[in-house]
N, C-alpha and C positions, 0 to 999 in steps of 0.2 A: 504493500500500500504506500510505503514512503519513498519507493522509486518513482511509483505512478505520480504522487503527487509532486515529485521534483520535476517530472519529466515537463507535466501540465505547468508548473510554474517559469518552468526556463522558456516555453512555447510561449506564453501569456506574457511572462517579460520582455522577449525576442519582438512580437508584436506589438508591446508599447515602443519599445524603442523606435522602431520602425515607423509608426505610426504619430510621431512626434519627432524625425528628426527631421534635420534642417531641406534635406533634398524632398524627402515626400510632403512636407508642409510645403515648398511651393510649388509642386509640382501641380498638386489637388487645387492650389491657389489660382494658380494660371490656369486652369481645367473648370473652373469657376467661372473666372473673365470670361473665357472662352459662350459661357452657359447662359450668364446671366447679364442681361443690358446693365441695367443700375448699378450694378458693381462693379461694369467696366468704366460706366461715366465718371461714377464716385473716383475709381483711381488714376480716370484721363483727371481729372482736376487736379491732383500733386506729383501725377508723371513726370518723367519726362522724355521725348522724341526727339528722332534722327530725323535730318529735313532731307529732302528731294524735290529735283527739277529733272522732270523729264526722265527718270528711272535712275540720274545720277545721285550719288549723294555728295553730301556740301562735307568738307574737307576745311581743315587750317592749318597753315604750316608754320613750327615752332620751331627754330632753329633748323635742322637738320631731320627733325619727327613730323610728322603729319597724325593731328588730331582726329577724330571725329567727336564734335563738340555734343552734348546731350543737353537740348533745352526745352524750354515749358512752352506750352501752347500759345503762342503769341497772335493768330489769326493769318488774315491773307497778307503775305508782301511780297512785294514785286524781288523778280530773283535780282537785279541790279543793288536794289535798298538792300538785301540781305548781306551780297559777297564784300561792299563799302564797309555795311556795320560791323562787323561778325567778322571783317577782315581774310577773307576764305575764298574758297571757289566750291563750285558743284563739280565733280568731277568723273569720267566715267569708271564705273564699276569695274572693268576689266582693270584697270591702273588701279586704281583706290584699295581692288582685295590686294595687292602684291606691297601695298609701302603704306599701310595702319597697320596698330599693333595688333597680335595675333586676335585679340577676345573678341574685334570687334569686326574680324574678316567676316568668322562664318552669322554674324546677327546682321550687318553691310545685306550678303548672300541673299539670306533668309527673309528681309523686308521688302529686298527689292523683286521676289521671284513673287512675294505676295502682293504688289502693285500690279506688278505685269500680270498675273493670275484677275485681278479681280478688271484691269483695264480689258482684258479678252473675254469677260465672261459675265458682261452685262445685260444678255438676254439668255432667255431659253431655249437649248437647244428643239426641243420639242416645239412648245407653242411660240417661237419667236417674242414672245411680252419681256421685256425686260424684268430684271431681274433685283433683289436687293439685298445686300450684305447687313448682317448684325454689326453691332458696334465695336464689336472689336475685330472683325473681318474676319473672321477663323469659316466664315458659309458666306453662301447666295442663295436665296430661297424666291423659285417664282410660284408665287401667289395664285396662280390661275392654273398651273399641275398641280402643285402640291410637292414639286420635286428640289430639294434642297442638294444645291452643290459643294461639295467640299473642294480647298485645295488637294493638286495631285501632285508628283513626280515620277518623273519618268525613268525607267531601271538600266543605266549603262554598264559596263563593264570595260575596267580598264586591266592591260594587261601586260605586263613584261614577263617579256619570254624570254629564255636561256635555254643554251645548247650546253650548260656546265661551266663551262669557259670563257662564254661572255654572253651579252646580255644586248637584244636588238632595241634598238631606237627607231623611229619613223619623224617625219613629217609632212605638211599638206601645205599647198599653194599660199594659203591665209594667214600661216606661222609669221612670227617675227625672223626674220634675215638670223640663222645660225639656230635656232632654238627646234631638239630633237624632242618626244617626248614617247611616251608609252602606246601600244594599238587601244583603241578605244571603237565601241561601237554599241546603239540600242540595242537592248532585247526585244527580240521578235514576240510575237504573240505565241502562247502555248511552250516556249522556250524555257529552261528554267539555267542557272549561271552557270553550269557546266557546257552545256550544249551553245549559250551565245558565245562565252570563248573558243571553240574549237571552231566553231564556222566563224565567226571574226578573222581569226588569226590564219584561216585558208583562204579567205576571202580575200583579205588584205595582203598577204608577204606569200601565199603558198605553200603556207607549213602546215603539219600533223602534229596537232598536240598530244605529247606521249602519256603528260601528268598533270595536274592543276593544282593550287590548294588558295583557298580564299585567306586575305590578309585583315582586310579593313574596308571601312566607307565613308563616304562624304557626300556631306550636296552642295555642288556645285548649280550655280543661277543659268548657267549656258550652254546652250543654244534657248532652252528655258531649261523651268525647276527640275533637274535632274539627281538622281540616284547614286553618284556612282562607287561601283563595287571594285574595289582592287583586288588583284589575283597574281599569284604567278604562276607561270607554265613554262614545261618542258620540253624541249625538244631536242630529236636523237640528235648527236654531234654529225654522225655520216649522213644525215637526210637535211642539212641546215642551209643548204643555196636557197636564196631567197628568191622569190618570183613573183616581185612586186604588181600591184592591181593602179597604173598610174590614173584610173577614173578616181580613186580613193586619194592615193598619195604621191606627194613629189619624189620623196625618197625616205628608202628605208636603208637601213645596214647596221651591220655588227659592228659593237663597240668591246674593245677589252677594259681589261682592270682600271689601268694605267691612266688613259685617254676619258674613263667614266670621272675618276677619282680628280682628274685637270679641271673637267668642264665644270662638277659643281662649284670648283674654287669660282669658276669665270664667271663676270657680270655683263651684260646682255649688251652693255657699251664697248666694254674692253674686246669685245671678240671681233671687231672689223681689222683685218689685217690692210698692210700697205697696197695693196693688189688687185681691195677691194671685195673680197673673197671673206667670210666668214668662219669664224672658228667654231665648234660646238658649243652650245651653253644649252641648260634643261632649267626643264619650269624651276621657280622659288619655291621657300619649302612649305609656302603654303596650298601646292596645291598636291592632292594625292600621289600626283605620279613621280614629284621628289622623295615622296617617303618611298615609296616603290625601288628604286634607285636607289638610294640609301641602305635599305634592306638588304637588296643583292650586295653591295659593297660589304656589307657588314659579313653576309656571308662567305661574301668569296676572302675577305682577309682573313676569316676565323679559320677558313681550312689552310691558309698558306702556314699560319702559326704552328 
């Protein structure tokens, strides 16, 4: 009997704790906002928010750092009257996630893919009548279905592949001048993340995925609200000629230890050689497919050790 009741007691403590600590209190909090109007107005009134023009967000640059300023609900101003005040620019998203500090990359991300989400989705697909979001934008519900839309995103899979040895890179016509990064591609419908990397990576480079293993995710705001899932995969070292898909990409090719371990030192200025010709550099690390890269490095110098 005095097991059972230790047992119930550690359960019953386990769940107070749990149930009063700091993460699940705001978790249920913000799940609240989400619920209920009047308690989202009540907490827009001592908020505060990230401004935007045009799906940019407003930036300040302080010495060497780039801000993103957190301020109270001031009403409508002309975006000229804000960048004089406030001292700042609006800036676009693609630049802004890569040079503000990390915390404020992926909430930047997150607000501006819920702008764009609710800018595309002011009517019903069904009965065409426009549509109208709760106050804190978390739905769009049209009133004449009955059918309430939530935000979505869409499931990518990002992927670097190794042949053991080294580790492929790609690019596409739209890349910055030098900048390689990971294969990337949608999931198909009915597809599940094993299956969209193996037909990615044939699709794209002509290769046979021998092995996979899932790493990590993120959401990324681009092309819109996206998924994406990081992965690595294997491929035999004898079947590794690439046979690149130039409708997809500009160029793809194998990079070694060496030549990986240069470019993440490189900065996306420094790589223009005299010639004209650029030198490799890969995404900053805040975007997944630097961790991806990093990861391999970390592997391949743990086995040379």
């Amino acid at each position: 009997m005095a097991a059972i009741y230790q047992a119930v007691y550690r359960r019953a403590s386990s769940l107070f704790c749990r149930l009063h600590s700091t993460y699940v209190r705001k978790m249920r909090y913000l799940n609240e906002l989400k619920e209920d109007d009047s308690l989202c107005r009540q907490a827009q009134t001592s908020g505060t928010f990230y401004l935007f023009h045009n799906l940019s967000p407003f930036l300040q640059k302080v010495g060497k750092k780039y801000l993103v300023p957190q301020l109270s609900a001031a009403g409508a101003l002309q975006k000229s009257v804000i960048e004089s005040e406030l001292k700042g620019s609006f800036t676009d998203l693609r630049k802004a996630l890569f040079i503000v500090d990390g915390k404020d990359s992926p909430l930047l991300a997150s607000a501006q893919s819920l702008l764009r989400w609710h800018d595309s989705h002011q009517y019903c697909s069904k009965t065409g009548q426009p549509t109208q979001k709760n106050v804190a934008g978390s739905k769009r519900v049209c009133h004449a279905s009955g059918i309430t839309y939530y935000p979505q995103m869409s499931p990518v899979v990002i992927t670097l592949v190794s042949d053991r040895s080294r580790c492929l890179l790609a690019r596409q016509p739209s890349f910055p001048q030098g900048m390689y990064t990971a294969l990337s591609g949608f999931c198909d419908v009915g597809e599940n993340v094993e299956e969209t990397v193996r037909r990615e990576v044939a699709e794209e480079v002509g290769l046979e995925v021998e092995s996979l293993w899932y790493t990590a995710s993120q959401h990324w705001p681009f092309p819109s609200s996206c998924l994406m899932i990081a992965c690595h995969a294997l491929v035999r070292a004898q079947q590794a000629e690439i046979s690149m898909n130039s409708l997809e990409l500009e160029e793809a090719r194998w990079f070694g230890l060496e030549e990986i371990m240069e470019g993440l030192k490189r900065e996306p200025r420094s790589s223009k050689q005299d010639d004209g010709s650029f030198l490799p550099w890969f995404p900053p690390q805040q975007a997944i497919a630097h961790q991806l890269i990093c990861e391999w490095v970390k592997q391949q110098t743990s086995q040379l050790a």
